[in-house]
C-alpha positions in Angstrom: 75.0 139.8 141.8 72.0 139.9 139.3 74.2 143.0 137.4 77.4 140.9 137.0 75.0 138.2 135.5 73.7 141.0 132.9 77.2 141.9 132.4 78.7 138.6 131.6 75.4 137.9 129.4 76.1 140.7 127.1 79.5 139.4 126.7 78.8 136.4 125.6 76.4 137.6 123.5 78.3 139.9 121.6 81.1 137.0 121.4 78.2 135.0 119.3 77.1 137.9 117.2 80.4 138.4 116.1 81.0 134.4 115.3 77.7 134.7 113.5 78.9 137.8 111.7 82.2 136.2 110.4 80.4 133.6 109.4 77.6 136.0 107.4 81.0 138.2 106.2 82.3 135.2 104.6 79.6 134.0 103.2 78.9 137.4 101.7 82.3 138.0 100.6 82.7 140.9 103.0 86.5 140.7 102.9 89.2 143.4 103.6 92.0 142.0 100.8 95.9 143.7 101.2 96.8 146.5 99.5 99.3 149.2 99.6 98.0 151.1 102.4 96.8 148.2 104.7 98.0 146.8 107.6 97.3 143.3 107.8 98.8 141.0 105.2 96.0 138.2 105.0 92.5 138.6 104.1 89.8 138.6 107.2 85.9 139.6 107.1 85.3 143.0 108.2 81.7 144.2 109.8 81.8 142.6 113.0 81.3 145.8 115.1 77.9 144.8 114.3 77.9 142.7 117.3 78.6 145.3 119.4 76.3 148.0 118.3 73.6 145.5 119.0 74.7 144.5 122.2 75.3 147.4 123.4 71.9 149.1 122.4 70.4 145.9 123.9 72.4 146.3 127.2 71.3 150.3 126.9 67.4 149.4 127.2 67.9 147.0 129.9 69.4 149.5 132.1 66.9 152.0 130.9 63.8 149.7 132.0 65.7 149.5 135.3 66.2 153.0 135.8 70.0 153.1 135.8 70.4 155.4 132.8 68.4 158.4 132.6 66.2 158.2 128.9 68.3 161.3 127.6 71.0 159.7 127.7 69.8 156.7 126.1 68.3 158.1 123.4 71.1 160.3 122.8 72.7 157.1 122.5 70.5 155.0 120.3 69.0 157.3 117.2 72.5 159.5 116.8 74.4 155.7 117.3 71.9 154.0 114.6 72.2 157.3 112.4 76.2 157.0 112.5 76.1 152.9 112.8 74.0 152.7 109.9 76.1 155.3 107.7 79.0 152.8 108.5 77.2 149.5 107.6 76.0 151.0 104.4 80.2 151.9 103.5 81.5 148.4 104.8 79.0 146.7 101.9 79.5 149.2 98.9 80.0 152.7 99.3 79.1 156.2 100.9 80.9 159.2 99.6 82.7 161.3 102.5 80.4 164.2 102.2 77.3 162.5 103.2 79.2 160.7 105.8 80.0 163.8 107.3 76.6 165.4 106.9 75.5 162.2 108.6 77.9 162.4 111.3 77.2 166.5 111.9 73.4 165.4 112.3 74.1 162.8 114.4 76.0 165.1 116.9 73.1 168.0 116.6 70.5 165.4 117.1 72.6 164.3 120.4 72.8 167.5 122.2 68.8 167.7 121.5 68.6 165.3 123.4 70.7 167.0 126.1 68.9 170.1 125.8 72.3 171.5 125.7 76.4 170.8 126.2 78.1 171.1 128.8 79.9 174.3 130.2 84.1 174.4 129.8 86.1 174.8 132.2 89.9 176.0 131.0 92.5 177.7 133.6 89.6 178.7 136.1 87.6 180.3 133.5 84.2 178.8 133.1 83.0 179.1 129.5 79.0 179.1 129.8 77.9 179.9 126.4 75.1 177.7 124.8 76.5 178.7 121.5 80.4 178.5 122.3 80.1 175.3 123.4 77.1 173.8 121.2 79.6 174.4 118.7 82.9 172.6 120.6 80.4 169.8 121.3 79.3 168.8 117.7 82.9 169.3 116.1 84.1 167.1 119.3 81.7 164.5 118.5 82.1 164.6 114.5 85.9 164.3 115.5 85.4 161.9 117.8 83.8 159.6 115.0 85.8 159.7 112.5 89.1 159.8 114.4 88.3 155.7 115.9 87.9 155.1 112.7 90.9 156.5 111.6 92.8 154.5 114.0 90.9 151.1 113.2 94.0 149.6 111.4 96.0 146.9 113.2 94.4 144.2 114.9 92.6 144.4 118.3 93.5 148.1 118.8 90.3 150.1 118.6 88.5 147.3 120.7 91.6 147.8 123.7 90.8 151.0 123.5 87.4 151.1 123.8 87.9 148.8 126.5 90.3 150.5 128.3 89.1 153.7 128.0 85.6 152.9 129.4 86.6 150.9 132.3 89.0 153.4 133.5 86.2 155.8 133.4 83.9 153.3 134.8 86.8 153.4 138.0 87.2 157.4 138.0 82.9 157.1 138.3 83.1 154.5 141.2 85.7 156.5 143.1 84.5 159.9 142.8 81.0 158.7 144.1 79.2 159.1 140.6 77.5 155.5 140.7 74.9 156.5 138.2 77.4 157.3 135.7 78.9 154.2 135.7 76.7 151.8 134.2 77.2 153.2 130.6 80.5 152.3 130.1 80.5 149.4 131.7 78.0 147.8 128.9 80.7 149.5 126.6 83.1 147.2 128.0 80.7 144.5 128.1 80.2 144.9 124.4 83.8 145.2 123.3 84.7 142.2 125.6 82.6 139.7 123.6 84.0 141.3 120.0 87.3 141.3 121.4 87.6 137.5 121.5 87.7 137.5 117.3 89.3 140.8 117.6 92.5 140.0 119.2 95.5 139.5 117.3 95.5 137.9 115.3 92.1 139.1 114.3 89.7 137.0 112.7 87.4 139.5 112.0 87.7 143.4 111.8 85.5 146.1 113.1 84.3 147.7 110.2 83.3 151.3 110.0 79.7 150.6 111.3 82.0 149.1 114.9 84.4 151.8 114.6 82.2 155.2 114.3 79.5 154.1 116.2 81.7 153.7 119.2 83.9 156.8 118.9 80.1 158.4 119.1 79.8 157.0 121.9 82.7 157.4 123.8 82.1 161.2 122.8 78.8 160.6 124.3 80.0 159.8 127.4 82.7 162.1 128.2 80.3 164.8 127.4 77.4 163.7 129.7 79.9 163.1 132.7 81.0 166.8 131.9 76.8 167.8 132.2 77.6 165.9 135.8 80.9 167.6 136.8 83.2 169.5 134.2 86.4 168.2 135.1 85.2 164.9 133.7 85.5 166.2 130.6 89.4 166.8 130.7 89.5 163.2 132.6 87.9 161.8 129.5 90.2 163.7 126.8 93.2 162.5 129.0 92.2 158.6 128.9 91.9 159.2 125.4 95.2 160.8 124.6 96.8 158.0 122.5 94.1 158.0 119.9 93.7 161.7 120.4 97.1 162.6 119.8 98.2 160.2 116.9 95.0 161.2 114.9 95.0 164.7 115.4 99.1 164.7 114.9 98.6 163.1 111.3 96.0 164.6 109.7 97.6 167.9 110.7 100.8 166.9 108.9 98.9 165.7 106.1 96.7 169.2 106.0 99.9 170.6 106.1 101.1 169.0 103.0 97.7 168.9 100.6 96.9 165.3 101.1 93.2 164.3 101.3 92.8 163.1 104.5 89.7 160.6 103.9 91.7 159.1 101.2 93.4 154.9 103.0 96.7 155.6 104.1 99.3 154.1 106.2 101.3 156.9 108.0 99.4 157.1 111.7 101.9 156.9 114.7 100.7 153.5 115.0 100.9 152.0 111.6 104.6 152.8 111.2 105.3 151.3 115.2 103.4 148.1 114.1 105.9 147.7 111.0 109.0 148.8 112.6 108.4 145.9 115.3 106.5 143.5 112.8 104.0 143.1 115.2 100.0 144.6 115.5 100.1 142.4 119.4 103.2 144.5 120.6 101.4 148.1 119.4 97.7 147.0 120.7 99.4 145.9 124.0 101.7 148.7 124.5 98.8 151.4 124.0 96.9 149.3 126.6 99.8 149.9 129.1 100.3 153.4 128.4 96.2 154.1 129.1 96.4 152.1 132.5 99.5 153.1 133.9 100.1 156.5 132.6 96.9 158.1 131.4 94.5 157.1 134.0 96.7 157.7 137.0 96.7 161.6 135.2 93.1 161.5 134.6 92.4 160.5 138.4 94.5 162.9 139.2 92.1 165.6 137.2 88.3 164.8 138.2 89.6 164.8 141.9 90.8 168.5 141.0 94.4 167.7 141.7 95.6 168.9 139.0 93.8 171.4 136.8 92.1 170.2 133.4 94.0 171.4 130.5 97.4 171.7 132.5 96.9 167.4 133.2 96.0 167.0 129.3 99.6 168.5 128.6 101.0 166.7 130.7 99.3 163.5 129.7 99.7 164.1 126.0 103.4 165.2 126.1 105.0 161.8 125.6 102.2 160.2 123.9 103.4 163.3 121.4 107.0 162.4 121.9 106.1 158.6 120.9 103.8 159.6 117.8 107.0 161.9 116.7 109.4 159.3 116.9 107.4 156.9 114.8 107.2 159.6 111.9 103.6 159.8 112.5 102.1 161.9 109.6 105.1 161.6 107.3 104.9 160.6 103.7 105.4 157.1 102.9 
């Protein structure tokens, strides 16, 4: 009982550092005005993701001084999250260019597996890949990805928080019922964290994540999915699966726009979910409809995985197949 007390606690907190953001947003002028290439059509305060970080690093040393979380994963979690969390707060209130974002972001994933003393070992058709350097390297481009892609697809209302939320309660479940207790306090506090934002966050949002929000907690979803692969490596292809929409849609676009000379860091509005939100003239409708496909389609897959039904990269396919179809058939990538 005392745990679903510290759960709903850091709810509610992160529901009033997130008021107290919007507030501080406002009053700072912290304001994400229209344009061209946004998504929303009336100015809201941006930087609430704030909340989050701090609940969630909060939550992280509680569990830590109860011994529910081992210390290298929470420190893996706290100096690589305030490294990338602080990168983000410094861009929300003026400006950092992308190539000390990414230097920041690749020193934030080498400082992570430090604190692993290592990555985890692939698995792929049978073939375990045991390399330190093989997959040192898979690791840190994972986790740079893994930053910049939620932050890429941080641009309707409430759909990076679902996400997040979905995401790490699923996992949370896959944890619970393959007998991995001690792996699911992490992303349970996630959720915790995401809840409280979420309340603001919902469309229509009255405040936005920010990139502090947004990076900090693709770090840490990448975090996660690679310390359950330390635990058993078919977590890893459970995690990648729950993550397919986001996966896919980012990956998708920035290939098409690779393809075509376009700088990729530069705002644009041509992501899977961008172009579904204006065709139906609705952010809910998207944010809802990814939230279905992760529950009833992509976690039912990813079960399927960590209990070694179906083998790793074969259940990605699968999973991603439609989600492909989907991100296709809204002209993700395509020039507006």
């Amino acid at each position: 009982m005392r745990y679903f007390f510290i759960i709903a606690f850091f709810v509610l907190l992160s529901f009033f550092l997130t008021f107290g953001l919007r507030r501080y947003a406002i009053a700072r002028n912290l304001i994400d005005v229209p344009n061209s290439r946004s998504s929303h059509a009336i100015p809201t305060p941006r930087g609430g993701g704030v909340a989050i970080i701090i609940s969630f690093l909060l939550a992280g040393a509680l569990l830590f001084s109860l011994n529910l979380i081992p210390s290298s994963l929470f420190l893996a979690l706290l100096f690589p999250g305030l490294l990338v969390a602080v990168l983000g707060f410094v861009d929300d209130h003026g400006h950092v260019s992308a190539r000390w974002r990414l230097l920041g972001h690749f020193a934030a994933s080498l400082g992570v597996l430090c604190f692993f003393q290592g990555a985890p070992s692939l698995s792929i058709l049978g073939a375990v890949i045991e390399s330190w350097y093989l997959c040192g390297v898979f690791a840190v481009f994972y986790l740079v990805w893994m930053i910049n892609l939620y932050n890429f697809m941080d641009g309707i209302d409430g759909l990076a928080s679902v996400e997040a939320l979905t995401v790490t309660l699923s996992a949370a479940f896959l944890y619970w019922w393959m007998g991995f207790d001690g792996l699911v306090w992490a992303p349970l506090i996630m959720a915790a964290a995401v809840t409280g934002f979420l309340f603001l966050n919902f469309p229509p949002a009255r405040i936005f994540m920010g990139d502090a929000g947004s990076g900090f907690i693709g770090l840490v979803i990448g975090i996660f999915s690679l310390y359950g692969a330390m635990v058993s490596p078919q977590l890893l292809w459970s995690w990648l699966i729950l993550l397919g929409v986001f996966i896919v849609d980012a990956t998708y676009t920035l290939g098409r726009r690779l393809l075509r000379g376009e700088k990729i860091y530069e705002a644009h509005r041509s992501h899977a979910y961008q172009s579904a939100s204006r065709v139906h003239g609705s952010h809910l409708v998207v944010t809802l409809t990814v939230s279905l496909i992760n529950i009833f389609w992509l976690l039912p897959i990813a079960a399927m995985v960590a209990c070694q039904k179906i083998e790793g990269f074969l259940g990605v396919l699968i999973a991603y197949l439609p989600v492909l179809l989907l991100a296709r058939t809204y002209r993700a990538g395509e020039a507006e």
